[in-house]
Biopython code that builds the backbone (N, CA, C, O; Angstrom):
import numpy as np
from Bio.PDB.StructureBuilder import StructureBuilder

atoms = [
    (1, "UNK", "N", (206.937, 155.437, 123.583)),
    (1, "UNK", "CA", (205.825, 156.321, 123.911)),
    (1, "UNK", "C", (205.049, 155.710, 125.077)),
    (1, "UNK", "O", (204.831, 154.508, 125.232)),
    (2, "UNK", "N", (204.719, 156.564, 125.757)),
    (2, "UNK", "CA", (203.814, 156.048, 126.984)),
    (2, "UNK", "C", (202.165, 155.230, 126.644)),
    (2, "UNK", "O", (201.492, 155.319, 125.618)),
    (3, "UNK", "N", (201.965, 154.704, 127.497)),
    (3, "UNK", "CA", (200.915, 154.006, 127.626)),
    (3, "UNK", "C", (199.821, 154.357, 128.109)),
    (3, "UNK", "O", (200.080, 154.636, 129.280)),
    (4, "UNK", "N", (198.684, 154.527, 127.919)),
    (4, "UNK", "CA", (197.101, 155.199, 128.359)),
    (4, "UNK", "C", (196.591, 154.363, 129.243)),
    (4, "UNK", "O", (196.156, 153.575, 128.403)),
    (5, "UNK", "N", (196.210, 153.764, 130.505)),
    (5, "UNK", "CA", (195.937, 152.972, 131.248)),
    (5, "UNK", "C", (193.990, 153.080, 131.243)),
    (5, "UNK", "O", (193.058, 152.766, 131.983)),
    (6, "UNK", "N", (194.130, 153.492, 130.393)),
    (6, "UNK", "CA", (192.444, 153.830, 130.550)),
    (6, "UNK", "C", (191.860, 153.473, 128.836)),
    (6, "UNK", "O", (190.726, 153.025, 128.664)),
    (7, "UNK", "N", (192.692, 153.712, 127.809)),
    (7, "UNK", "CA", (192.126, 153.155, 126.756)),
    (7, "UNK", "C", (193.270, 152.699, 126.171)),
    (7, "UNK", "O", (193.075, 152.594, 124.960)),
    (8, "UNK", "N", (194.358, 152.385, 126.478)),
    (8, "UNK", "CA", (195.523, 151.537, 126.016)),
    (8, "UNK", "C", (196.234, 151.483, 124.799)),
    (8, "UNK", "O", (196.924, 150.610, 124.273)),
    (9, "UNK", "N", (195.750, 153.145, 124.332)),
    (9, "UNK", "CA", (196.149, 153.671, 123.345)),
    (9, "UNK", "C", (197.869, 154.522, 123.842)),
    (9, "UNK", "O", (198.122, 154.907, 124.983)),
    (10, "UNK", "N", (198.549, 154.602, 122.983)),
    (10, "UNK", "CA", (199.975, 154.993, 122.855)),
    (10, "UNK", "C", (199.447, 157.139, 122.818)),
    (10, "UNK", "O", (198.660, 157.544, 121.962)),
    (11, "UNK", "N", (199.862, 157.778, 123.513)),
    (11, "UNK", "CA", (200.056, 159.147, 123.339)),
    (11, "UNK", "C", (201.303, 160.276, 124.087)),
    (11, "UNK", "O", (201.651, 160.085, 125.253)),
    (12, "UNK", "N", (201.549, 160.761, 123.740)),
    (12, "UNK", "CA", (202.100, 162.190, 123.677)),
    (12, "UNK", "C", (202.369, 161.870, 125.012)),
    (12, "UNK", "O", (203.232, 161.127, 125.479)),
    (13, "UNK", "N", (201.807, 162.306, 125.367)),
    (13, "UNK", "CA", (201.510, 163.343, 126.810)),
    (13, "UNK", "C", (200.548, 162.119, 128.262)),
    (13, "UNK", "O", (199.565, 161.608, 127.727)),
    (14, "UNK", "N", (200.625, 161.881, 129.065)),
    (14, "UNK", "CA", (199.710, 161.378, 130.064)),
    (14, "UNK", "C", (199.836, 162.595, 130.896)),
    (14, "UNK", "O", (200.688, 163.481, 130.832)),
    (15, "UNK", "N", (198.702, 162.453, 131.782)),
    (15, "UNK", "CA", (197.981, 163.087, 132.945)),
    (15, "UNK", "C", (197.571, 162.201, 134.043)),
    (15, "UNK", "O", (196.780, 161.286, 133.812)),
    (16, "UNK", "N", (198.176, 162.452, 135.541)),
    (16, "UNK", "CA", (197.881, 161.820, 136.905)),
    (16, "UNK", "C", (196.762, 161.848, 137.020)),
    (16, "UNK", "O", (196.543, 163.015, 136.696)),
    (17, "UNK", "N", (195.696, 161.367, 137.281)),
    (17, "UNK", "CA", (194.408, 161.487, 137.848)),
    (17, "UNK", "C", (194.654, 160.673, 138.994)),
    (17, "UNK", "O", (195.528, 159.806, 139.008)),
    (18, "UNK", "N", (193.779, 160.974, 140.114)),
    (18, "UNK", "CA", (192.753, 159.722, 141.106)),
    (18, "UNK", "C", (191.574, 159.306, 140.779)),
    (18, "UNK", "O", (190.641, 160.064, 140.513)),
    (19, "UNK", "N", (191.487, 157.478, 140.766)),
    (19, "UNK", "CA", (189.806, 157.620, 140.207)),
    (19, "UNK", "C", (189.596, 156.372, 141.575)),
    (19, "UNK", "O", (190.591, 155.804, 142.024)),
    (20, "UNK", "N", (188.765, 156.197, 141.894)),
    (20, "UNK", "CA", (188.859, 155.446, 143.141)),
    (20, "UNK", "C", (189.944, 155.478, 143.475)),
    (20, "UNK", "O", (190.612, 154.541, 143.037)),
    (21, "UNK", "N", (190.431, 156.138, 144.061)),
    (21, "UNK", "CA", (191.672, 156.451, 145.075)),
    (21, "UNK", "C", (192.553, 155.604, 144.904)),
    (21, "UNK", "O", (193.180, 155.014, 145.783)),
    (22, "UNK", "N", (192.712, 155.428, 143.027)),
    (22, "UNK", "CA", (194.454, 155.154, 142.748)),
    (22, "UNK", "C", (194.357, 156.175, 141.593)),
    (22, "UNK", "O", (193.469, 156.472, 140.794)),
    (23, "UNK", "N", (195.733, 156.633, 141.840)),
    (23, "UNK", "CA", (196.556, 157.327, 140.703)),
    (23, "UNK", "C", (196.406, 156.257, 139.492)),
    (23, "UNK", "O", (196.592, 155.047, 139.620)),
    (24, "UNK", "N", (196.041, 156.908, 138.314)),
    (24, "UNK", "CA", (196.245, 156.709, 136.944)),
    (24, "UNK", "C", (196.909, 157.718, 136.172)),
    (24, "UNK", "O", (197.094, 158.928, 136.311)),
    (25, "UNK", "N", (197.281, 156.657, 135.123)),
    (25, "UNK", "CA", (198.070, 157.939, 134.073)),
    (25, "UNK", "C", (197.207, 157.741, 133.006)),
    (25, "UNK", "O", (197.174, 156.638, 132.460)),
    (26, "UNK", "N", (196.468, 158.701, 132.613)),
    (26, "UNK", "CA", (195.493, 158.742, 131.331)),
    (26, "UNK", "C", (195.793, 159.739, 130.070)),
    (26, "UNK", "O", (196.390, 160.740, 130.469)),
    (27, "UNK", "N", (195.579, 159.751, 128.831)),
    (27, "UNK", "CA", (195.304, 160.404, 127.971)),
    (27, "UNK", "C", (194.452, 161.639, 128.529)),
    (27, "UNK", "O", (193.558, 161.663, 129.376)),
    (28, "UNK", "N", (194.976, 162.558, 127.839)),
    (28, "UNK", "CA", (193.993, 163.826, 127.969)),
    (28, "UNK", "C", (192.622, 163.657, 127.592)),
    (28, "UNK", "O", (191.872, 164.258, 128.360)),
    (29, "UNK", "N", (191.822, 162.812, 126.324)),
    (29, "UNK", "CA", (190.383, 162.029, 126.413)),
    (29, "UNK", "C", (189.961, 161.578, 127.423)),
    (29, "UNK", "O", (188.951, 162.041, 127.952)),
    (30, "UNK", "N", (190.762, 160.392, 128.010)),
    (30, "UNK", "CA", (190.083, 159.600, 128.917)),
    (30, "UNK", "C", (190.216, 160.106, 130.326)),
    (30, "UNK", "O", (189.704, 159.468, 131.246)),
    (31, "UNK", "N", (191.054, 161.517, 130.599)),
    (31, "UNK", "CA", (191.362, 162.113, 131.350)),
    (31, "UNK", "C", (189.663, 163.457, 131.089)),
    (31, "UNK", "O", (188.885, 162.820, 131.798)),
    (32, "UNK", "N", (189.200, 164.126, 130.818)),
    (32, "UNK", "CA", (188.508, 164.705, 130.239)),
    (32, "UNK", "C", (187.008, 163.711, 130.600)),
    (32, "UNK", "O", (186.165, 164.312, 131.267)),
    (33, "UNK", "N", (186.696, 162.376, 130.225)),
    (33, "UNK", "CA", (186.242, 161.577, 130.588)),
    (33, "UNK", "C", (185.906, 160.741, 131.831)),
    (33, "UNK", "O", (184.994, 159.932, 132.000)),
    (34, "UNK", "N", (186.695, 161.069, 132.500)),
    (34, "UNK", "CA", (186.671, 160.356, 134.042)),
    (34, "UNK", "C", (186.578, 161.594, 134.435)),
    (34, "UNK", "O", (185.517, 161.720, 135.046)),
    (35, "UNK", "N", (187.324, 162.843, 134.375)),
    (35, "UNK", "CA", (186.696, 164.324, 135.261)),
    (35, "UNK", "C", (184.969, 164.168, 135.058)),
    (35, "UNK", "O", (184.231, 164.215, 136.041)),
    (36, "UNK", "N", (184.467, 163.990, 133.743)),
    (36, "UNK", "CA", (182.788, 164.317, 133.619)),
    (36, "UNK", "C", (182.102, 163.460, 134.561)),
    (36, "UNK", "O", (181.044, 163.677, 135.152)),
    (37, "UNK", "N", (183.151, 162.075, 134.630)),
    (37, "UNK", "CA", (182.064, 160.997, 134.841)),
    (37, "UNK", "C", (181.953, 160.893, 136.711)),
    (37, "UNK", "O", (181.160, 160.176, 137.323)),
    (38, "UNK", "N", (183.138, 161.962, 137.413)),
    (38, "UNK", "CA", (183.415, 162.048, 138.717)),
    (38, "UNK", "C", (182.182, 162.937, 139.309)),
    (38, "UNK", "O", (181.412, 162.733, 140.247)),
    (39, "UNK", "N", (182.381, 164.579, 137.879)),
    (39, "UNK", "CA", (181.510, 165.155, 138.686)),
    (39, "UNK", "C", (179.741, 164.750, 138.466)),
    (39, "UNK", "O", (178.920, 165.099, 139.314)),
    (40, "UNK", "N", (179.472, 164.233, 137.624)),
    (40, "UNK", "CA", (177.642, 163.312, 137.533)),
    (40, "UNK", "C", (178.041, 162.375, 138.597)),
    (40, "UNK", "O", (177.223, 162.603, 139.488)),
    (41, "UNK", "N", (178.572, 161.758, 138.872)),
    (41, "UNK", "CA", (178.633, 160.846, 140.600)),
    (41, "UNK", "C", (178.580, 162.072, 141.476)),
    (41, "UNK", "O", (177.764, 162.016, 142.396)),
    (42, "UNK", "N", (179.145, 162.936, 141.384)),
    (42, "UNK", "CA", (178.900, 163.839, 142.513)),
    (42, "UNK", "C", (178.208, 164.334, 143.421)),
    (42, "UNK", "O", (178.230, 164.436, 144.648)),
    (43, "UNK", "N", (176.787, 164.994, 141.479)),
    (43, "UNK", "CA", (175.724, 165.584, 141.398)),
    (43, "UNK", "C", (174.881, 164.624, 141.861)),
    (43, "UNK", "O", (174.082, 164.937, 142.744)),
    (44, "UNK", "N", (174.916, 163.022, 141.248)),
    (44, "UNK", "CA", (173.757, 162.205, 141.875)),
    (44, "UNK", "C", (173.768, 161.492, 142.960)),
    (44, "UNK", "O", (172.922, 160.619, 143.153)),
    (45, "UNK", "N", (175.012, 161.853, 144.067)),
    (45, "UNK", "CA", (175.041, 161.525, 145.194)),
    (45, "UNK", "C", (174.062, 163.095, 146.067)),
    (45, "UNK", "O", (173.225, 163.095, 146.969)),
    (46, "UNK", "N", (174.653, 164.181, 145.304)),
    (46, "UNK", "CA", (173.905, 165.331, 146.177)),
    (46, "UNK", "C", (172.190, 165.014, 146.135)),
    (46, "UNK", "O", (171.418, 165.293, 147.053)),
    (47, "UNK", "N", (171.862, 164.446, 144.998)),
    (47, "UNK", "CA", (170.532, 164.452, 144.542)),
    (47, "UNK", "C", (169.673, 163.061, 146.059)),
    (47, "UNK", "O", (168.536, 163.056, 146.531)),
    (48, "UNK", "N", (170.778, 162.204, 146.322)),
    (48, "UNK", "CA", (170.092, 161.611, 146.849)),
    (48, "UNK", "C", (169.949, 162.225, 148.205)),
    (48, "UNK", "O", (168.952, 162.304, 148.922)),
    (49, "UNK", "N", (171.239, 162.662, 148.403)),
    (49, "UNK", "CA", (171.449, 162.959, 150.094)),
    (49, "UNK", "C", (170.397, 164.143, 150.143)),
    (49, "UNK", "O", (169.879, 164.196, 151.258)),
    (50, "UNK", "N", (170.056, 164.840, 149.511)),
    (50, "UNK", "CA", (169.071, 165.982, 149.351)),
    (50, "UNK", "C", (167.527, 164.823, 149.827)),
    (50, "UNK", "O", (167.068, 164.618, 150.951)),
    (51, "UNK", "N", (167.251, 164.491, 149.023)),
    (51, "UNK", "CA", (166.460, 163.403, 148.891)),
    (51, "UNK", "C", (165.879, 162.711, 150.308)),
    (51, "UNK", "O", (164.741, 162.501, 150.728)),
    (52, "UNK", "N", (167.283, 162.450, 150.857)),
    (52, "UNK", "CA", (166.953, 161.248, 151.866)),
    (52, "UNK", "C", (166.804, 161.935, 153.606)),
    (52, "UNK", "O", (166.513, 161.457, 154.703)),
    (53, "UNK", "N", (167.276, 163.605, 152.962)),
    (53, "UNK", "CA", (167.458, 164.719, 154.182)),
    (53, "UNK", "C", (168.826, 164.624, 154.843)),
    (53, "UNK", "O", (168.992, 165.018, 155.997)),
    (54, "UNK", "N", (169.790, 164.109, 154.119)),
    (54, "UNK", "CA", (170.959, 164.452, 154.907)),
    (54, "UNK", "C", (171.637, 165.635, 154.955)),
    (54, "UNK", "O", (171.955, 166.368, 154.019)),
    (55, "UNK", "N", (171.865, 165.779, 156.321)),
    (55, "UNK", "CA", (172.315, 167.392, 156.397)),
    (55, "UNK", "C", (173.560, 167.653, 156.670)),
    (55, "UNK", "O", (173.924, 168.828, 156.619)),
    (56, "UNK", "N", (174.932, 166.134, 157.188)),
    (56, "UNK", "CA", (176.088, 166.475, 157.375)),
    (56, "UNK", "C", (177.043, 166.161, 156.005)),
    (56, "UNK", "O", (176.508, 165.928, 154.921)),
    (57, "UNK", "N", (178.143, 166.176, 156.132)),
    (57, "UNK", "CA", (179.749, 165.759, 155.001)),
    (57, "UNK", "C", (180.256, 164.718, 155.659)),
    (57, "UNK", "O", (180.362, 164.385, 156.839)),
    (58, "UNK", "N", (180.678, 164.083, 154.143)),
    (58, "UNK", "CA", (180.920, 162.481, 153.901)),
    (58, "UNK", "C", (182.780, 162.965, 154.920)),
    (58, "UNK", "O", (183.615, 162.085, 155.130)),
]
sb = StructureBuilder()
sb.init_structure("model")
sb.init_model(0)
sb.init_chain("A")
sb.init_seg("    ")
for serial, (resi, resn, name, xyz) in enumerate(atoms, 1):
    if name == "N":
        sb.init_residue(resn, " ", resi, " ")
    sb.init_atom(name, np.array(xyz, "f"), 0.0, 1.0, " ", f" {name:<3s}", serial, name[0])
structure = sb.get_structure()
């Protein structure tokens, strides 16, 4: 059975993600988990650039 590189638990099934711009193979949890935790980095990068008046893309 495959290996979870994110909680090193044994499952079914893995899923490719990018999380700092390497491919992982995660559990559908910890896959589910790093999507939430990408888009709140997202939101609190918009919050600053709002913030600080930036008006161009990264």
């Amino acid at each position: 059975m495959p290996t979870c590189k994110g909680c090193g638990d044994e499952a079914d099934e893995l899923v490719s993600m990018k999380i700092g711009g390497k491919t992982k193979k995660l559990c559908e949890s910890c896959a589910d988990e790093a999507r939430e935790s990408e888009a709140v980095a997202e939101q609190s990068e918009a919050v600053v650039q709002q913030m600080m008046g930036f008006k161009g893309r990264r």
